[in-house]
C-alpha positions as CSV (number, residue, x, y, z in Angstrom):
1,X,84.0,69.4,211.0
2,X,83.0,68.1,207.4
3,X,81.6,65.2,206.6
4,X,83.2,61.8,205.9
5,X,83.9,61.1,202.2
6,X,81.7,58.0,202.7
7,X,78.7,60.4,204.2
8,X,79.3,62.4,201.5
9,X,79.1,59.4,198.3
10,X,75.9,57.9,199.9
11,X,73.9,61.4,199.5
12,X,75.6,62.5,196.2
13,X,72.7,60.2,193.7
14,X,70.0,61.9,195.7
15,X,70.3,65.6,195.1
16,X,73.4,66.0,196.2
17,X,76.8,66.7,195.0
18,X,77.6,67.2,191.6
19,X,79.1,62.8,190.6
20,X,79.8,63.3,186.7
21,X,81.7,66.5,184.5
22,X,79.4,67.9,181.9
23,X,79.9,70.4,179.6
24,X,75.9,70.2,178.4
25,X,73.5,71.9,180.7
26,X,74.1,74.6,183.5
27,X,71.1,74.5,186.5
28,X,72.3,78.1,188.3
29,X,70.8,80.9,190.1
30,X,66.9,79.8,188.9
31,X,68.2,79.7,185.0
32,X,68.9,76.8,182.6
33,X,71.4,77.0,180.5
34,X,72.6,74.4,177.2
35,X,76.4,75.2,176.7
36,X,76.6,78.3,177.9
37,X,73.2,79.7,176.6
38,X,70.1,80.8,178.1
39,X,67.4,78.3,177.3
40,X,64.5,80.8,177.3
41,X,66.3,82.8,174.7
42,X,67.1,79.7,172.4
43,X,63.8,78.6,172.9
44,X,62.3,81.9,170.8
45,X,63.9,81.4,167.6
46,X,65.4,77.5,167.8
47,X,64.1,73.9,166.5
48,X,65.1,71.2,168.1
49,X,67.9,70.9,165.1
50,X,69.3,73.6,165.5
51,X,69.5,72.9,168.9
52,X,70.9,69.2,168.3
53,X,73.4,70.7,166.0
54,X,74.7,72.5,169.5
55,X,74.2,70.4,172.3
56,X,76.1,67.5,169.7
57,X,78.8,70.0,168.7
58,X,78.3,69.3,165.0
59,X,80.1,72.7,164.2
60,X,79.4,73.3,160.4
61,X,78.1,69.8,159.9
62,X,74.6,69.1,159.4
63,X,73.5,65.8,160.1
64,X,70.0,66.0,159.4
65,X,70.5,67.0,155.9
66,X,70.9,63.5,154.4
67,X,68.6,61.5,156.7
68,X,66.0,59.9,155.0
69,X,64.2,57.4,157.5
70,X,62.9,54.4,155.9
71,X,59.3,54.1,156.5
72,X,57.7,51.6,159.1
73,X,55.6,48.5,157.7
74,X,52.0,49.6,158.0
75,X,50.6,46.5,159.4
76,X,53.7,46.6,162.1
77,X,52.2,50.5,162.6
78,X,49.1,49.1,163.3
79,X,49.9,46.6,165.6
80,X,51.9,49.0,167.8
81,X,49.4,51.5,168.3
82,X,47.4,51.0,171.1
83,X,51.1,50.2,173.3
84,X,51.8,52.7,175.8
85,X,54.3,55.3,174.3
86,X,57.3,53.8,175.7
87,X,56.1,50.3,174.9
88,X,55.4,51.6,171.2
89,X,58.8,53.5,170.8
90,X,60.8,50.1,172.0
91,X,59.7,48.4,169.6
92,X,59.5,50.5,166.3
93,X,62.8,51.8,167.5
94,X,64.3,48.5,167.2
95,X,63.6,48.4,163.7
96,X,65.7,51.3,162.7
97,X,69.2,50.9,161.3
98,X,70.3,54.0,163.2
99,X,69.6,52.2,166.6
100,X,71.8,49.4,166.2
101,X,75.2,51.4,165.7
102,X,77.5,50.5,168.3
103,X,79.3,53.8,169.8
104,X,83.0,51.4,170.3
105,X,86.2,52.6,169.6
106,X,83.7,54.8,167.0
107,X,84.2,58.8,166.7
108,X,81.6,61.1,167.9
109,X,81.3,62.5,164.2
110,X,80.2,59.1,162.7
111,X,77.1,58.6,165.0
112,X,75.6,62.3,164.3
113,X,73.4,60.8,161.1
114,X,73.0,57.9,163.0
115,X,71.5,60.4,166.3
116,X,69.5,62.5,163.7
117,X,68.1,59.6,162.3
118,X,66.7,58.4,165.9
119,X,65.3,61.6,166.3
120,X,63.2,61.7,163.3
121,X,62.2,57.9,163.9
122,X,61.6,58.8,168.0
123,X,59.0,61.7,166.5
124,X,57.1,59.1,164.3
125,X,57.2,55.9,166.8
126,X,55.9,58.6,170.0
127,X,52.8,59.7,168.1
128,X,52.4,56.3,165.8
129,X,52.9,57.9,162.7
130,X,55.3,57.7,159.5
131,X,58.7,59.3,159.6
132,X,59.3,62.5,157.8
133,X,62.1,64.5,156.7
134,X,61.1,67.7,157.9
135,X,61.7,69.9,161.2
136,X,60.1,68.4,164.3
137,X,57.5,70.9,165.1
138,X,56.6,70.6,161.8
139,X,55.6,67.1,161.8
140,X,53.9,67.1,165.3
141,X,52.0,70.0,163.8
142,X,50.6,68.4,160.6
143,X,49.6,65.1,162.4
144,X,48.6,67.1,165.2
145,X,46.3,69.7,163.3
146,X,47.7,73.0,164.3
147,X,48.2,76.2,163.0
148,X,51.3,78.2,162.8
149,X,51.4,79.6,166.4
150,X,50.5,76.0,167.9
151,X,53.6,74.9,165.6
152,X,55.2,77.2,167.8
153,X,54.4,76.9,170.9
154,X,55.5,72.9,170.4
155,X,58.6,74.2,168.5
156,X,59.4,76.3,172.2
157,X,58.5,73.6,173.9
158,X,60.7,70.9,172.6
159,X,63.5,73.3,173.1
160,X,63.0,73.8,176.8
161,X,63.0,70.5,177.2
162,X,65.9,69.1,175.5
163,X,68.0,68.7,178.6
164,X,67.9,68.7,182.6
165,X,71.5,68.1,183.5
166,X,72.0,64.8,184.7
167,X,68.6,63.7,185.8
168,X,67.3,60.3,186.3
169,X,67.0,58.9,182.8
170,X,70.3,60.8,181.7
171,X,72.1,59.3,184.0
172,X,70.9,55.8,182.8
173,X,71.3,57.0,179.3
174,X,75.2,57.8,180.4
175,X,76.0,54.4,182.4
176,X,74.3,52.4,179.0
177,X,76.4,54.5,176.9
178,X,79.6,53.9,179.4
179,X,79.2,50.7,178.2
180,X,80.1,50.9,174.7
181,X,76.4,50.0,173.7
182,X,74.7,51.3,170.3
183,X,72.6,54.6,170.6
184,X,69.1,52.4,170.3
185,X,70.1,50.9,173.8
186,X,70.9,54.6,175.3
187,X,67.8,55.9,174.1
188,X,65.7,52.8,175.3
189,X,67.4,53.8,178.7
190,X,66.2,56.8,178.4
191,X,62.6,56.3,177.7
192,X,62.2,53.5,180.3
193,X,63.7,56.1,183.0
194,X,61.7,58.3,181.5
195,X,58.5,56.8,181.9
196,X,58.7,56.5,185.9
197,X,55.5,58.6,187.6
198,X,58.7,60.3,189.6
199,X,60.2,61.3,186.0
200,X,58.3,62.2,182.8
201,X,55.5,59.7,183.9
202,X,54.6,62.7,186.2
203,X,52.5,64.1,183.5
204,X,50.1,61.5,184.0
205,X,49.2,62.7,187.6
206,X,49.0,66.4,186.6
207,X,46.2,65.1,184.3
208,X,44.5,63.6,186.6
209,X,44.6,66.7,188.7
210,X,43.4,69.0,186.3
211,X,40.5,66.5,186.0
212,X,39.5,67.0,189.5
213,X,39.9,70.6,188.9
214,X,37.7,70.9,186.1
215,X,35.0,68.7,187.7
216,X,35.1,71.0,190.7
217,X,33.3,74.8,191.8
218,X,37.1,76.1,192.0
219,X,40.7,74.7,192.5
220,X,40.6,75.6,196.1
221,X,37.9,73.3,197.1
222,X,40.1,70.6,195.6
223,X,43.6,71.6,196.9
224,X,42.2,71.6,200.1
225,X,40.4,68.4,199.8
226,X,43.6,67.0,198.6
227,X,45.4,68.8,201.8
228,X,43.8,67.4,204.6
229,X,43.8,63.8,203.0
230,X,47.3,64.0,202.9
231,X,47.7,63.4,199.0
232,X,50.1,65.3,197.0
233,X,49.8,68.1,194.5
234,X,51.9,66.6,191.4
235,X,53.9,69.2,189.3
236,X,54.3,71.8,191.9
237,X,57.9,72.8,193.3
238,X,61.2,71.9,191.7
239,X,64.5,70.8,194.5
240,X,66.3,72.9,191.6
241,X,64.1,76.0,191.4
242,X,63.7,77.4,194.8
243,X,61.9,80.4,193.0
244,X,60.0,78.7,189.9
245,X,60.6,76.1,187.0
246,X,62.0,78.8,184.2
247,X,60.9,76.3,181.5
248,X,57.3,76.6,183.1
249,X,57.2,79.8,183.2
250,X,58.3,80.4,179.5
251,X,55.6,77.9,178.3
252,X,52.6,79.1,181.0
253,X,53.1,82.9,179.6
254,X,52.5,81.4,175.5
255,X,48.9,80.3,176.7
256,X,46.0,82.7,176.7
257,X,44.1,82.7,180.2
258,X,42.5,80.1,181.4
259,X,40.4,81.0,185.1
260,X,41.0,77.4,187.0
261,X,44.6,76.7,185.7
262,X,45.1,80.3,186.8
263,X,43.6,79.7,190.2
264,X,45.5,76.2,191.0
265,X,48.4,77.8,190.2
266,X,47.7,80.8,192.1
267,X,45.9,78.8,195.6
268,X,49.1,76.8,195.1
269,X,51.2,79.3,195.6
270,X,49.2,81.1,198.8
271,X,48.8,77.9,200.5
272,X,51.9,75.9,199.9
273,X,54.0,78.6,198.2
274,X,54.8,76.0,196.1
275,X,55.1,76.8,192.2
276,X,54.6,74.8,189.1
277,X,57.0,72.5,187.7
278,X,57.4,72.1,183.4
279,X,54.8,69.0,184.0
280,X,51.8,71.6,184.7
281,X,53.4,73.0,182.0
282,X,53.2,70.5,179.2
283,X,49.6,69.3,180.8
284,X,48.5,73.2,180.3
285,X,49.9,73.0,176.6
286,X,48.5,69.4,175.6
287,X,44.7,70.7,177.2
288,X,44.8,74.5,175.4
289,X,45.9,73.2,172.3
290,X,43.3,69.5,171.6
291,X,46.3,67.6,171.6
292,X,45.6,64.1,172.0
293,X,45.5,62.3,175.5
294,X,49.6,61.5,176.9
295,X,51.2,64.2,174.3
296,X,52.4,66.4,177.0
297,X,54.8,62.6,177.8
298,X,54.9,62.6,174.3
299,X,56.5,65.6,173.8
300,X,59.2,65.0,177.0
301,X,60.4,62.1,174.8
302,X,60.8,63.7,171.7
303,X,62.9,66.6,173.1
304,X,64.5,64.8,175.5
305,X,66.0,62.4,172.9
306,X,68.6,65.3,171.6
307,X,69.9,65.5,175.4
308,X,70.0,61.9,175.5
309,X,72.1,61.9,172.2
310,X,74.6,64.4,173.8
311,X,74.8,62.9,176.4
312,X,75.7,59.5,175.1
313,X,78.5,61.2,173.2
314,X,80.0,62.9,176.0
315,X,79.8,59.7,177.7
316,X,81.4,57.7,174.9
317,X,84.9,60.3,175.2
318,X,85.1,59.2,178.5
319,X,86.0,55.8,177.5
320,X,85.6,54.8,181.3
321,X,82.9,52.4,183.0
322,X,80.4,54.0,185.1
323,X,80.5,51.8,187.8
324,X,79.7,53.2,191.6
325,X,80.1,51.1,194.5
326,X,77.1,49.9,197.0
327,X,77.1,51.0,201.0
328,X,76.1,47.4,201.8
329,X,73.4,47.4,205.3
330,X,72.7,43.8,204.7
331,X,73.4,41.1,207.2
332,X,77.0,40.6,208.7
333,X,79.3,37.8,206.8
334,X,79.5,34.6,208.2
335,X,82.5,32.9,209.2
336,X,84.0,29.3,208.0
337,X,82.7,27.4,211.1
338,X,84.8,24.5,212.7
């Protein structure tokens, strides 16, 4: 006998059942997909534009060919730089025309400059720098000091990240966006979901990992230390990817060797059979390539946004209220008495 409808609503936000239609991103079989692609094959020749021009259905349009982001007041620059990223990002963000531009009774096609416009002022406020109208990779690149194949590797990277279906901070960027509210609120959704230790916050615990690692003899000693005190091993196994993050696995093979990232991964998979998750990942990318401290959540933000985007519009044709109803398990109502 099946389940009862109400058994079946209270596990659906955990895991479970599919709760919302998309036509975005495909998680099947151990592959990602964005509209019907293979992500590890747009990842090899795509920017993040190009990809935003898809996952927004722009068709022939281009909306990043007339954005010009107005430039941030230095001594407002200053003042946010030593926020946390999300911090930072809220508040710089707020500043931006784009931001403010209310998705009501408003057509899709009249908030792609506004969208390409975030994106460009997203890249500047997550590494605390000045706009610039030029690819993304490109920009991270210059501030970030790296030569053409670093450019790439980031280029890859933003790529493979630019959706997850209709994880945690999607699905708060698609309830804001249910709403009616501008863009600027669906992306501030999306970064406060987004910086959760359970969500893109995770990076911060892989670091601290591959801290221990590298002050160790080998990875083993720590794994096992961390074993038998019961700890966990952040950024290893995926509820999604019985068989391996694909988006890790595209990034891990772009880096040249490296013996104790190698042997975690490797003692992680003999003694848990666990595998690593996109976080190990981006922590392996930040660490080979000198970028600076918290650019591996960095870089999750900044691709991320052009899934957020799409799925704010998606949201917005629904014209419909996300609103799901509680199970309440609190005390039992009290009578009128006398």
């Amino acid at each position: 006998m099946g389940r009862k409808p109400r058994e079946v609503a209270a596990t659906t936000l955990d895991w479970g059942l599919p709760v919302l239609p998309s036509g975005i991103t495909l998680i099947q079989d151990g592959k990602l997909f964005y509209r019907g692609s293979d992500v590890q094959k747009l990842a090899k020749t795509n920017t993040l534009e190009d990809l935003a021009r898809h996952l927004w259905e722009c068709g022939e349009s281009d909306p990043f060919a007339s954005v010009r982001t107005s430039p941030w007041n230095e001594a407002l620059l200053a003042l946010t730089r030593p926020l946390p990223l999300t911090e930072r990002c809220h508040v710089l963000l707020s500043f931006v025309d784009a931001a403010r531009v209310t998705a009501w009774q408003r057509d899709n096609k009249t908030l792609w400059q506004s969208a390409a416009a975030l994106l460009r002022a997203m890249t500047a406020a997550a590494i605390a720098s000045q706009p610039a109208n030029e690819a993304t990779h490109h920009h991270l690149a210059t501030c970030w000091g790296l030569d053409a194949a670093g450019a790439d590797i980031i280029r890859r990277a933003l790529v493979l990240l630019a959706d997850h279906e209709l994880n945690a901070s999607a699905f708060a960027v698609r309830v804001v966006a249910s709403t009616g509210a501008s863009l600027g609120a669906c992306l501030d959704a999306g970064l406060s979901a987004l910086s959760g230790p359970l969500h893109g916050g995770m990076t911060s615990l892989v670091e601290i990992l591959f801290d221990e690692i590298e002050g160790a003899s080998d990875a083993a000693t720590v794994v096992e230390r961390r074993l038998r005190r019961g700890d966990t091993l952040p950024g290893f196994e995926h509820p999604l990817y019985p068989d391996g993050d694909p988006r890790a696995a595209a990034l891990l093979a772009l880096l040249p060797h490296h013996e104790k990232r190698q042997s975690l991964v490797q003692t992680m998979a003999e003694t848990t059979g666990k595998l690593p998750t996109i976080d190990v990942a981006l922590v392996s990318v930040r660490r080979e390539l000198r970028l600076p401290p918290g650019a591996a959540l960095t870089l999750f933000a900044i691709g991320r946004t052009v899934g957020w985007m799409a799925h704010a519009f998606e949201q917005f044709r629904e014209k419909k209220l996300i609103r799901p109803r509680a199970r309440y398990c609190g005390p039992s109502p009290q009578g009128d008495e006398g």
